[in-house]
N, C-alpha and C positions, 0 to 999 in steps of 0.2 A: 504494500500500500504506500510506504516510503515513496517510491521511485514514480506513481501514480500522482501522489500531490506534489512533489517535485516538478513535474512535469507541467500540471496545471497552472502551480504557482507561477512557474518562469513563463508559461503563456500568456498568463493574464497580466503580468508586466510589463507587458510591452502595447503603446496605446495603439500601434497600425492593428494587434491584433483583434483589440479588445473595441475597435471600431468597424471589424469583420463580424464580430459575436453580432454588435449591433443590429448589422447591417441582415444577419441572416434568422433576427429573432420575428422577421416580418413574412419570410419562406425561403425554400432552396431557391440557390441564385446559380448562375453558370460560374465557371471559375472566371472570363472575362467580361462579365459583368459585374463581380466584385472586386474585379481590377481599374474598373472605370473612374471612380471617384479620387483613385490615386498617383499621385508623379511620378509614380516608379513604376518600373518595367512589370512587365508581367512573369517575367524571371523570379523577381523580387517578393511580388506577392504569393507567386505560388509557393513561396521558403514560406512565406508566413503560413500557408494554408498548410503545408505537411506540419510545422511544428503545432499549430492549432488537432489538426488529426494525428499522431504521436501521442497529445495529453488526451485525446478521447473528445475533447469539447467539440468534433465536429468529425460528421463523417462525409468522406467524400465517395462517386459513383459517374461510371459511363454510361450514360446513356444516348446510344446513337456515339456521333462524335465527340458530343459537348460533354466536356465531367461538370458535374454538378455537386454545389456543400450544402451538408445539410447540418443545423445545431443539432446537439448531442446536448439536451439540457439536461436530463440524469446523471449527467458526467460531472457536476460540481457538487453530487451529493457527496463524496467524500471528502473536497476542502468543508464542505458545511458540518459536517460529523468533528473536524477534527478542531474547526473553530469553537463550536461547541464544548468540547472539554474543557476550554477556559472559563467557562460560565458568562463569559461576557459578551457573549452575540447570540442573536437570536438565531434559527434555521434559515437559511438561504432562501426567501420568499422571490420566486424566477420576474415575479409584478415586479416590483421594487427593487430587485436588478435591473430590470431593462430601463426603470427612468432612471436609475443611478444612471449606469453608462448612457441614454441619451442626453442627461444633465452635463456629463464630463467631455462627454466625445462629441460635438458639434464640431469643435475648428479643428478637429483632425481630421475629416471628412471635404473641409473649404483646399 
């Protein structure tokens, strides 16, 4: 489980990624379609999309030619388990993620 929230953790620190979460908490998107809103190559983003699928937070699929991502929201049930042992956070409500990050992640999307 170590190597599982390691994984997730180092995902969601990084904001290109965690403005893909966003971005696919609305439906599966093509992988260049999730590349559109960004300056960088689509090289660049599909590094983002494997380490995003690696921690589990997303899976991705061919269909036809187009690969497609899809969120993987069961996949932060174990950073929320492991928060919880602190007594100091509630269970990861997936609501109130998603206006967290659309509150934070605006101008990483401009």
């Amino acid at each position: 489980m170590t190597e599982k929230l390691d994984l997730a953790f180092a995902a969601l620190a990084d904001p290109t990624r965690r403005a893909i979460l966003t971005m696919l908490l609305e439906d599966d998107m093509a992988v260049t379609d999730v590349a559109e809103p960004f300056t960088m190559s689509l090289a660049a983003v599909s590094k983002h999309l494997a380490l995003l699928s690696r921690a589990g937070l997303i899976s991705q699929e061919k269909r036809g030619r187009v690969k497609w991502c899809k969120l993987e929201p069961d996949a932060l049930k174990s950073a929320s388990i492991w928060m919880q042992g602190f007594g100091q956070f509630e269970p990861v409500n997936l609501d109130a993620f998603e206006r967290f990050l659309e509150s934070e992640l605006p101008e990483t999307l401009d």
